[in-house]
N, C-alpha and C positions, 0 to 999 in steps of 0.2 A: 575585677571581681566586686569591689566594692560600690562602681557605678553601677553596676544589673542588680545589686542588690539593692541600692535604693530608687532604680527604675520600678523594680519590682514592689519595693512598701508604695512609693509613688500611686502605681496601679492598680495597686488594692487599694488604697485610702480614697483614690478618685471613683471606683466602682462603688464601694461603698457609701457614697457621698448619693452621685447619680441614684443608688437603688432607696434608699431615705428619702430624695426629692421625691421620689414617686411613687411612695407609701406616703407624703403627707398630701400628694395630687389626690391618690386614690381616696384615702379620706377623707377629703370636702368633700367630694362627690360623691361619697355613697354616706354622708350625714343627710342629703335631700332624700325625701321619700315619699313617691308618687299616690297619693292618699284615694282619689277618686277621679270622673268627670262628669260632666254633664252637660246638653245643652237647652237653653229655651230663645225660641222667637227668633234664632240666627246668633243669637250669642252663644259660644262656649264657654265652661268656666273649666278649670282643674283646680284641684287642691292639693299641696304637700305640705309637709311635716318638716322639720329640720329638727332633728333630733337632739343636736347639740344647743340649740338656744328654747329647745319647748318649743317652738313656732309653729303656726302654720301659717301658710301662706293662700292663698285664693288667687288665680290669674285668671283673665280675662281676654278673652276678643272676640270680634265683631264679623258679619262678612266683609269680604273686599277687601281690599288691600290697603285704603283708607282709615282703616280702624288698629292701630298698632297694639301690639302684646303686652297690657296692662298688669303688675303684679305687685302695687302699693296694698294693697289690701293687706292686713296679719292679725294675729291676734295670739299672744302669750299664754302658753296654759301655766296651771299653779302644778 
């Protein structure tokens, strides 16, 4: 009796663990936000928002497959 019942706090303490891990996943992930896009001359840009630092962000790329997915660009709002 005594082992099913600490089988049992066991298995609730580890689901509840598990469902926590992924309200903090879910969370990064919905702090980015998809702001706009555009493109000129064969370049793309997008831009997001990350809500949790003010940021936005600006990424970039090129045609071909030569030109890798650039997203140093930011800038802080007040």
């Amino acid at each position: 009796m005594l082992k099913t019942a600490g089988l049992l706090l066991f298995a609730a303490i580890a689901t509840y663990a598990i469902h926590a891990l992924g309200q903090l996943r879910a969370d990064a992930r919905a702090a980015l936000t998809a702001v706009g896009s555009s493109s000129s001359n064969g370049t793309s840009f997008a831009w997001f928002y990350d809500s949790g630092d003010r940021t936005v962000f600006v990424c970039r790329i090129g045609q071909g497959p030569a030109e890798p997915l650039d997203c140093k660009a930011k800038a802080s709002l007040p």
